[in-house]
C-alpha positions in Angstrom: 105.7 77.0 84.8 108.6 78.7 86.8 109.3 81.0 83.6 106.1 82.5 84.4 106.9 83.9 87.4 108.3 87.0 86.8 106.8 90.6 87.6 106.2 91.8 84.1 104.2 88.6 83.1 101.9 89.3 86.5 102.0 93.0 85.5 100.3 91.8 82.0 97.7 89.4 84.2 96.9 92.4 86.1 96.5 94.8 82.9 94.1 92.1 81.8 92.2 91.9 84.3 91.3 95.6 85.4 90.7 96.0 81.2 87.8 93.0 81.9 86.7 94.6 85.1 86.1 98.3 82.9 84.9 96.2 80.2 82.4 94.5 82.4 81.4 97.2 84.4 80.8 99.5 81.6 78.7 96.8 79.4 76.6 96.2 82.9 76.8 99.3 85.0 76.7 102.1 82.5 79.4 104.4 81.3 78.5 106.4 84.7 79.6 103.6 87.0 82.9 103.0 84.4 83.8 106.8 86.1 83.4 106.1 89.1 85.6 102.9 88.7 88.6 104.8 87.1 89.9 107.1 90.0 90.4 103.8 92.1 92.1 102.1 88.7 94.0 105.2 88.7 94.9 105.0 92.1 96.1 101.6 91.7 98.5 102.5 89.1 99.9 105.2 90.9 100.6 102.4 93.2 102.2 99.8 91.3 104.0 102.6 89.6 105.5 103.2 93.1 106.3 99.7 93.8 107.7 99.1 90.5 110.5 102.0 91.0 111.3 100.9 94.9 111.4 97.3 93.6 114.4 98.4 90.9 116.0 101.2 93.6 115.4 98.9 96.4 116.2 95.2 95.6 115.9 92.4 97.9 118.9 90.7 99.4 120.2 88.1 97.5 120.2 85.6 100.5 116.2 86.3 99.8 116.6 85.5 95.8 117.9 81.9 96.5 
C-alpha cells in the first residue's frame, strides 16, 4: 500500500472525485447549479496548481523525507 502514496496517485483520487461531484450535481441540481459549482472547482485548481509548483521549487528537507 506504501506505493500508493505518492502525490500524483492522490492528484488522480482528487480528479475523480470533483468529476463525481460535477457529475452528481449536474444529474441532481441542474446544469445551473453545475455553474455555479465550477468557479470554486476552478478555484481549486488554481490552487493545487500553486502547490504543485512550490512543492517542486520548494522541497522539503530531507531530514523530513526519512
Amino acid at each position: 500500500m506504501r506505493g500508493y502514496r505518492n502525490y500524483w496517485t492522490y492528484s488522480a483520487g482528487l480528479l475523480v472525485a470533483w468529476a463525481l461531484v460535477l457529475l452528481f450535481v449536474g444529474l441532481f441540481r441542474g446544469g445551473h447549479e453545475v455553474a455555479i459549482v465550477l468557479p470554486v472547482f476552478g478555484g481549486f485548481c488554481i490552487g493545487w496548481v500553486s502547490t504543485t509548483i512550490a512543492r517542486y521549487v520548494y522541497p522539503p528537507p530531507k531530514q523530513w523525507l526519512s
